[in-house]
N, C-alpha and C positions, 0 to 999 in steps of 0.2 A: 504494500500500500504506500503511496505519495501523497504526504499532505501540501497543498497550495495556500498560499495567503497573498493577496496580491493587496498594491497600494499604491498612492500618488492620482488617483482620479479627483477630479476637484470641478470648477467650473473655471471657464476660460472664454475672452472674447474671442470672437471670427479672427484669425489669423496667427493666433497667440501657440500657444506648445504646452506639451507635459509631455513629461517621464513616466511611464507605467513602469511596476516593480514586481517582481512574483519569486518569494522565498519557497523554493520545495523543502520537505525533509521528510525522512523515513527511508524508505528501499528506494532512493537515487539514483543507486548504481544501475538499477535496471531500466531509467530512462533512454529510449531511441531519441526523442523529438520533444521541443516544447512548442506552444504553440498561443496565440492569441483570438479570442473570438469574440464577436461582439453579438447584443440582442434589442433591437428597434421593438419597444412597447406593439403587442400584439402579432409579433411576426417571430421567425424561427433564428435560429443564434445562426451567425455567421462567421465564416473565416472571416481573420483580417490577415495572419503570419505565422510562418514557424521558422522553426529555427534547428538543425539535426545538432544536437547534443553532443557529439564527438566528431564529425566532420567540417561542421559553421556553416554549410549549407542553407539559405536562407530561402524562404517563398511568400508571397505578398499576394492578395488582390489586388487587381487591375487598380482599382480607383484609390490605394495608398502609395502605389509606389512614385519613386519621389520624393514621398513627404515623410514616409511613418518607417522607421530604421528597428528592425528586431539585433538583440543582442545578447551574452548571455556571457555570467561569469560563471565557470566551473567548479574554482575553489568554495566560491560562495554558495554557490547552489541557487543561482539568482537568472532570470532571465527580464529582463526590459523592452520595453516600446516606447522609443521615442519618437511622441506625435508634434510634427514642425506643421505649419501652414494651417490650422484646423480649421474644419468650416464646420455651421450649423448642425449639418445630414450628419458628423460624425457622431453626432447627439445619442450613446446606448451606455450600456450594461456593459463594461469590458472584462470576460475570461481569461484566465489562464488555464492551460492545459497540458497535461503532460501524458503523452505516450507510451506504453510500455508494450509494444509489439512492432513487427517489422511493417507495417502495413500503413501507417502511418502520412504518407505519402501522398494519400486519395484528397487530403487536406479535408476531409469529412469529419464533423464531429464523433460521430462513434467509431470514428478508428483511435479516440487519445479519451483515456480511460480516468485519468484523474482529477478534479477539476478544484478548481479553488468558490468562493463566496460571490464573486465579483466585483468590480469597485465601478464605481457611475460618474461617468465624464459626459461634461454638460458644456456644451458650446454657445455663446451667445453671439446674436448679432448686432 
């Protein structure tokens, strides 16, 4: 099992940034992949990013790259989203998640098994 605790959502005007932060801990070592997801009130959670855990391999939606930079410290056990440029529509519910199987890939939520609380990043205009 992988506990997530993510933090740094806040509110921020149109154009402004935040750091998203997601401590894992527990059986680590068996992470492939972390990943970021967001959820728009009444719609279904979305990719935004992952990141392969021992490679640095990174993946984005279309509509952050650019702007939104995934990262991750190992020693820490910490992985990051840094959101540059934010507009309004970035307005959700932001996941962390973390993967413990090879499949991980499809950037689909039920291929990353562990999930954190989520933190609420509020864009204004």
């Amino acid at each position: 099992q992988v506990q997530l605790v993510e933090s740094g959502g806040g509110l921020v005007q149109a154009g402004g940034s935040l750091r998203l932060s997601c401590v894992a801990s527990g059986r680590t070592f068996s992470v492939y992949a972390m990943g970021w997801f967001r959820q728009f009130p009444g719609k279904e959670r979305e990719f935004v990013a992952a990141i392969s855990w021992y490679s640095d391999s990174t993946y984005y939606v279309d509509s952050v790259k650019g702007r939104f930079t995934i990262s991750r410290d190992i020693a820490k056990n910490t992985v990051y989203l840094q959101m540059n440029s934010l507009k309004p529509e970035a307005t959700a519910l932001y996941s962390c998640a973390a993967a413990r199987r090879t499949g991980w890939r499809t950037l689909q939520s039920a291929d990353f098994d562990s999930w954190g609380q989520g933190t609420q990043v509020t864009v204004s205009s």
